[in-house]
C-alpha positions as a LaTeX table, in Angstrom:
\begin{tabular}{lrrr}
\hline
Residue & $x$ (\AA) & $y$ (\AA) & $z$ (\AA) \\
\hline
Unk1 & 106.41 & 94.43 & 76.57 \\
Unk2 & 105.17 & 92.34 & 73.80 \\
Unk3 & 104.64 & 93.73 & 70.15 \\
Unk4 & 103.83 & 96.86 & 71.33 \\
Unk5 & 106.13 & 99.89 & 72.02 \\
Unk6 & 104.16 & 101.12 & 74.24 \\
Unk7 & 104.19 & 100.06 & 77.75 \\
Unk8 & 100.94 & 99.32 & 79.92 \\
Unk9 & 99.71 & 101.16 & 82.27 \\
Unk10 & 101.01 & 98.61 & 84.84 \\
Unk11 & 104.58 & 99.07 & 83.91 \\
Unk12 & 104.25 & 102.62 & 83.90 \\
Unk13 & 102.80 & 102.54 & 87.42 \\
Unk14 & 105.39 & 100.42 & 88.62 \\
Unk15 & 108.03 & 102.99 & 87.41 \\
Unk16 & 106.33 & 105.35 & 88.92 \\
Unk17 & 106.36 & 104.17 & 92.14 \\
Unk18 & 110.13 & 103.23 & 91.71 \\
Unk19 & 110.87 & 106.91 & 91.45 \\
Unk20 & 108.90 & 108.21 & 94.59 \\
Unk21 & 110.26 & 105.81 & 96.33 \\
Unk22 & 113.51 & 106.24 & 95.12 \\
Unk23 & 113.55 & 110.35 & 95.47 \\
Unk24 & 111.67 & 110.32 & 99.08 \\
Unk25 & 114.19 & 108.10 & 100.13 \\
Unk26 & 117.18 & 110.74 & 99.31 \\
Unk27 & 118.51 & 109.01 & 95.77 \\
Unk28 & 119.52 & 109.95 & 92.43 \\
Unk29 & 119.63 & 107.67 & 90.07 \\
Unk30 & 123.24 & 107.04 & 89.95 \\
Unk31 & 123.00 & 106.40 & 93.64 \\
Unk32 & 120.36 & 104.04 & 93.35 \\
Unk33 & 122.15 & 102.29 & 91.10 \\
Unk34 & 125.15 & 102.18 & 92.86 \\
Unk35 & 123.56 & 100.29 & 95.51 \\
Unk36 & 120.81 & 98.50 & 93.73 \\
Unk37 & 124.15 & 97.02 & 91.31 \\
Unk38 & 122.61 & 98.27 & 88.39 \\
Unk39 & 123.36 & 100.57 & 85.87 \\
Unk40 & 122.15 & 103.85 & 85.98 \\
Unk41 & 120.63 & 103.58 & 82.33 \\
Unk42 & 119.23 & 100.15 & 83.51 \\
Unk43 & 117.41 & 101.99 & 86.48 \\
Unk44 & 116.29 & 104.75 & 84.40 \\
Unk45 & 114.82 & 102.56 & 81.70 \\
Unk46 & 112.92 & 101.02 & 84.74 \\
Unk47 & 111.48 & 103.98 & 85.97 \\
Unk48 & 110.29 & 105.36 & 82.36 \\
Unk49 & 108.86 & 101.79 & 81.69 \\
Unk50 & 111.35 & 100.83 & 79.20 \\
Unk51 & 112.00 & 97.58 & 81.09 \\
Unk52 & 110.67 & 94.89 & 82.93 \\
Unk53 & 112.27 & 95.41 & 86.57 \\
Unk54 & 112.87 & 91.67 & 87.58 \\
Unk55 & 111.80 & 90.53 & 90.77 \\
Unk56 & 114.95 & 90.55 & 92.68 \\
Unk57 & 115.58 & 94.28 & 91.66 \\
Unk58 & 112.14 & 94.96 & 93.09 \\
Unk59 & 112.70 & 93.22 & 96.20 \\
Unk60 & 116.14 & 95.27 & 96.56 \\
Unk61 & 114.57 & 98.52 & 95.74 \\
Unk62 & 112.24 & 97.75 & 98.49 \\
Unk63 & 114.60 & 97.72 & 101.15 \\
Unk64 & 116.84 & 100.26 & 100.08 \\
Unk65 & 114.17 & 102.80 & 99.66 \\
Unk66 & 112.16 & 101.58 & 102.67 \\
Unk67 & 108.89 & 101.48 & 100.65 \\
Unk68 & 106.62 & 99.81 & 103.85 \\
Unk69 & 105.34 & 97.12 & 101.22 \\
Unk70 & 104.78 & 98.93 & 97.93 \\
Unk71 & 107.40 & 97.71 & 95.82 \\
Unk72 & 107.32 & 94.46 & 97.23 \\
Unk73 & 103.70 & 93.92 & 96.12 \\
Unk74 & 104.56 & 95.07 & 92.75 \\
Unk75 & 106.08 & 91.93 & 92.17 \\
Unk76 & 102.65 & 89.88 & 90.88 \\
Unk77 & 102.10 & 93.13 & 88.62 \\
Unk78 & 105.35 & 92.49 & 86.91 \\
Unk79 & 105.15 & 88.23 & 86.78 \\
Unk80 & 101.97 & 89.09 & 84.41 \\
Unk81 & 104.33 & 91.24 & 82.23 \\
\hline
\end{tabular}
């Protein structure tokens, strides 16, 4: 995230969408987790924008929550961060 504490708007999108997917799909985010290999503070910090989700966790979290695409082209987003 740079110098700055506060995240962009990109990483907080990307969150975002992390959670929707994550909750329409039926997880918490101990489940998620669970299956993503992660911890649950790990996924957490993800979703509030605390972290930079890396590319592979993204392309996981796209075919565990079934996200048709989303996550998946959130990918280029997070390269720039």
């Amino acid at each position: 995230m740079g110098t700055s504490s506060e995240p962009t708007h990109g990483l907080r999108l990307v969150g975002e969408l992390i959670r929707i997917h994550r909750v329409r799909a039926g997880h918490t985010q101990k489940t998620a987790a669970d299956v993503l290999l992660i911890s649950e503070s790990l996924m957490g910090a993800v979703e509030r924008a605390e972290r930079i989700p890396s590319r592979d966790l993204l392309m996981d979290a796209e075919r565990v929550f079934v996200a048709n695409g989303v996550l998946e082209a959130c990918c280029e987003l997070v390269d720039e961060e």
